[in-house]
N, C-alpha and C positions, 0 to 999 in steps of 0.2 A: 480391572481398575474402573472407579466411577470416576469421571469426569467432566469438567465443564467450562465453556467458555466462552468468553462474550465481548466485542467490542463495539463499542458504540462513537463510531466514526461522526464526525462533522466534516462535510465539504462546502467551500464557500467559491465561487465563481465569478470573478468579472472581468468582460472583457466589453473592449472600446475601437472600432476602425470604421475608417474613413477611405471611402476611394473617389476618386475624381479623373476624368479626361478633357482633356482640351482638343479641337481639329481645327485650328487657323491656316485655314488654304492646304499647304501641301505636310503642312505638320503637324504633327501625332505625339500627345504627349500625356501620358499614364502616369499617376499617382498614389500609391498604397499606403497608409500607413494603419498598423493594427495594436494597440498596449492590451494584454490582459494578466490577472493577479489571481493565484488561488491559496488558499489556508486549507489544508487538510490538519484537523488536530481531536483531542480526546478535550472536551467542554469541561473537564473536572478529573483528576487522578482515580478518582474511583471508579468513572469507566472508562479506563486504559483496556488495554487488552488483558484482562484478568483471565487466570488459567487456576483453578479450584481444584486438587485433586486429593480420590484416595483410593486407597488399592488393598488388598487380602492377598496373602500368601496362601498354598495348598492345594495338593493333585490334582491335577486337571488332565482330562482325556478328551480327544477330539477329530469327530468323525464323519468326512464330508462325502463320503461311499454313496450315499442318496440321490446325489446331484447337484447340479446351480439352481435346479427348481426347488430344493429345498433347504430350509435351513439346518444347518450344522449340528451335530449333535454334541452337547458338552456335557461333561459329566465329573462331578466334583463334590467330597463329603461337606461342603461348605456352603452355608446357608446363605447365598448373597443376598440377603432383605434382611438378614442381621445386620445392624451399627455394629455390635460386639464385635464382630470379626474383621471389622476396616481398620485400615492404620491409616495417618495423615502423610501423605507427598510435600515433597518443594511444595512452596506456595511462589507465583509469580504473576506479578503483574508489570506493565508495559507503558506510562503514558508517550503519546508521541505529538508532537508539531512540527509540520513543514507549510513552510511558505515555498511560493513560484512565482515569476515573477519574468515576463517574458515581453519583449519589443520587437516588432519588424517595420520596416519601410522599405521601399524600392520605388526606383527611378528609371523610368522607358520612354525612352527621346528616338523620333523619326521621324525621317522625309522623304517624301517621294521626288523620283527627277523625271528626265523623258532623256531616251536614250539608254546604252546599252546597262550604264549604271538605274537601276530602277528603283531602288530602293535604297536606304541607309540607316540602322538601325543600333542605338548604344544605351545602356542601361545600367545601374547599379543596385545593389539591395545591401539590406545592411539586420542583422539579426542579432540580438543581446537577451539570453536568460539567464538567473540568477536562481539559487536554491540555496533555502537557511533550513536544512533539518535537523533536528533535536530530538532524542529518544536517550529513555532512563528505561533501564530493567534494574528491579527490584526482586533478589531470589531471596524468601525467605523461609529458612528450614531449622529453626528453633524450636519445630514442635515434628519434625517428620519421625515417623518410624512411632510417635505415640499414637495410643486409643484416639478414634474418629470420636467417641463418643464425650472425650474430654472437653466439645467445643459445646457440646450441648444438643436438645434435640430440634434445635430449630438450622443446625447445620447440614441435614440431608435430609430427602425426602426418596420416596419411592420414586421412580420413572415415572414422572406425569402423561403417560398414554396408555389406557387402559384396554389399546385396540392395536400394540406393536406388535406389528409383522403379523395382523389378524389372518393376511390371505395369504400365507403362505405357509407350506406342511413343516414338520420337523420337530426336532425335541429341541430345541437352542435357548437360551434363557427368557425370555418373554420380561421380566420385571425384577429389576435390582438396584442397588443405592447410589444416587446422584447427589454432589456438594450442595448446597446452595451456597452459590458465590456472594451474596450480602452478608451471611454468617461471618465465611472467611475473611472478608476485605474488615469487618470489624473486631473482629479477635488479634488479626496477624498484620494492620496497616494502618497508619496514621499520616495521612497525605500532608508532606512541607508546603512550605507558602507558597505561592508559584514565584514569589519576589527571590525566592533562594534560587531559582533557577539560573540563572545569568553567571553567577561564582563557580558554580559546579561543571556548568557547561564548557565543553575543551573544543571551540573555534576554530578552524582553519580558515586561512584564505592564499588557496594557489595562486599562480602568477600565469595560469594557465587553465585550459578547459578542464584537466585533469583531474578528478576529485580523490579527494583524501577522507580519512577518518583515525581520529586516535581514540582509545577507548581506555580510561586509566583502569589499575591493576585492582584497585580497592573497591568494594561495594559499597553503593550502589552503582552496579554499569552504566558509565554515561557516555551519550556518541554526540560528535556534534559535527556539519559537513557545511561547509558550504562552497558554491563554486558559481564560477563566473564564466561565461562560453561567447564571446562577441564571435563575428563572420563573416565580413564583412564582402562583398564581391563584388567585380564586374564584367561589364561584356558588350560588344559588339560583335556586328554583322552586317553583311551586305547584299543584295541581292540584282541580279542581271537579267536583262531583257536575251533573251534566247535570240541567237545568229540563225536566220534557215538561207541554206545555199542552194540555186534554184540554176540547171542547167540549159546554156543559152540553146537557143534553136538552132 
């Protein structure tokens, strides 16, 4: 099988904190707070995670008796640098977006005394993330099991390395036909508006950290998740001047 695949991720980052202490005399007083936001998404449906494939059926022999130092030996009456001989695969492509979406703060209050009690120490912190992911798969096989060549000659190309697997011995295929995924995405795909996205898209919202997903029955696969996880905590401690018992004369 030739194949191919490519996704061209966008990630976006920002984050915001703030830390501060106070020491008035015998008191110690710490303050955290941190917001950060990220977008990971596909900038355009066409570069979602596309997957381009095609495959030839026909005897194949295979013989790895050589070693791992050497490549494979295949052996097959079929001309894999023919188009003739490829048929078309599923065609699939993926766009995705997720937002994040994350807060913390905490709170550390102390004093010190003189005496057996020496310390006194209480605190709280408080944690909130959110996640809105969206992903559509689009399988489309309206054209699989036909001629590769049906898409035309600008839809594969040879292996663009004229130097595969130079340093290493063996009979193994060295040069065979790869998609080009630009052919595909224009014969087999006509990206919706992104405005259509928000009706198709199937929401959840738990009542809980728990997250969910429904994914309806009918093409195109749509998932849609999102959840909510607060944390909130606290805590104290105390700490003691150590007793040493020291015996009389």
């Amino acid at each position: 099988m030739g194949t191919r695949e490519y996704s061209l991720n966008r990630h976006d980052l920002l984050t915001v904190g703030l830390k501060q202490t106070w020491n008035p005399d015998r008191w110690h007083v710490a303050a955290n707070v941190n917001w950060s936001a990220a977008h990971s998404y596909h900038p355009d449906y066409r570069t979602g995670t596309v997957r381009s494939r095609a495959y030839f059926v026909a005897p194949l022999t295979y013989d790895a008796s050589a070693g791992y130092q050497s490549v494979p030996t295949f052996t097959t009456p079929v001309d894999v640098t023919n188009p003739a001989n490829y048929k078309l695969f599923q065609f699939n492509i993926a766009p995705k977006d997720s937002k994040d979406w994350d807060f913390y703060s905490r709170l550390d209050i102390g004093h010190d005394f003189d005496g057996f009690l020496s310390k006194l120490q209480a605190g709280g912190e408080y944690h909130w993330r959110k996640r809105d992911y969206f992903r559509r798969d689009y399988l489309i096989d309206t054209a699989t099991n036909q001629p590769l060549t049906n898409l035309g000659a600008g839809a594969y190309q040879q292996l663009p390395y004229d130097d595969f697997l130079s340093g290493v011995s063996g009979n193994g295929f060295r040069n065979w036909l790869v998609p080009v995924s630009q052919a595909y995405v224009g014969n087999f795909f006509t990206p919706p508006s992104r405005r259509s996205r928000s009706p198709m898209a199937t929401a959840v919202h738990p009542s809980s950290c728990r997250k969910r997903s429904r994914r309806p029955m009918s093409a195109p696969i749509t998932s849609s998740m999102r959840a909510r996880c607060p944390s909130p905590a606290i805590w104290a401690s105390a700490m003691s001047t150590p007793i040493r018992w020291r015996a009389a004369p």
